[in-house]
C-alpha positions in Angstrom: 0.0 0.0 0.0 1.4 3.6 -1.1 0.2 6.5 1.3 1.0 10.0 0.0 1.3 12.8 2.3 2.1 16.2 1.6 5.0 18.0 3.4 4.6 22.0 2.9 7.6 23.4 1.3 7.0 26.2 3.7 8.7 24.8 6.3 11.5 26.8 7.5 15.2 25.8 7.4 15.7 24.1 10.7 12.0 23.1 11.5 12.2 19.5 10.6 12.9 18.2 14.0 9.7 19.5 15.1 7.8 18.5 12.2 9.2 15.0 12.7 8.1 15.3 16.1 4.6 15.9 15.9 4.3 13.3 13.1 5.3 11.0 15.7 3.5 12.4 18.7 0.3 12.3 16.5 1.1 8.3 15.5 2.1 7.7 19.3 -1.0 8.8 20.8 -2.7 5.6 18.7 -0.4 3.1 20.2 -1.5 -0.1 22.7 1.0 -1.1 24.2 4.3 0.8 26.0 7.0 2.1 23.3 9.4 0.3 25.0 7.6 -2.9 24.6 7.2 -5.4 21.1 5.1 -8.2 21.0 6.7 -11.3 20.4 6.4 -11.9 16.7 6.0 -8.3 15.5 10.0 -7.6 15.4 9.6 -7.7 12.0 7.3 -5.2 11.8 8.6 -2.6 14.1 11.8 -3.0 12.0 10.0 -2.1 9.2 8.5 0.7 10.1 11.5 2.1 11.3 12.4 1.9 7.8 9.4 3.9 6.6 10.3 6.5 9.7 14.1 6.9 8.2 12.9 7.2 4.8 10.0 10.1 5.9 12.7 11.8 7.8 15.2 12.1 4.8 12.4 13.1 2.5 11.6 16.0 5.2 14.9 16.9 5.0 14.8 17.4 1.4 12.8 19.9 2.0 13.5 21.6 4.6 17.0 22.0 3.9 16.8 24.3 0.6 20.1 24.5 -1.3 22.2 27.1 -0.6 23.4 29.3 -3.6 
């Protein structure tokens, strides 16, 4: 499954963090169990989903940091 999100390309330099951060508050508030905690057999998963948070991060970063000319 594809999900498409927009990022706003008005972002300022150096506001990613806290983009990222809500992002993750908002997707933490939904969760069942304590963060610290996996259930046994879902390794897997939470691996890959820290693969789909990497990859969101370095997109946000794409735009947030602008070039500099």
């Amino acid at each position: 499954m594809i999900i498409q999100i927009e990022i706003p390309d008005t972002l300022p330099e150096g506001h990613g963090a806290s983009f990222k951060k809500g992002i993750a508050e908002s997707l933490l508030e939904f969760a069942t169990t304590p963060l610290d905690h996996t259930p046994n057999g879902h390794e897997l998963s939470r691996k890959r989903g820290a693969e789909v948070g990497r990859h969101l991060a370095q997109e946000i970063a794409t735009i947030v940091k602008k070039p500099q000319n």
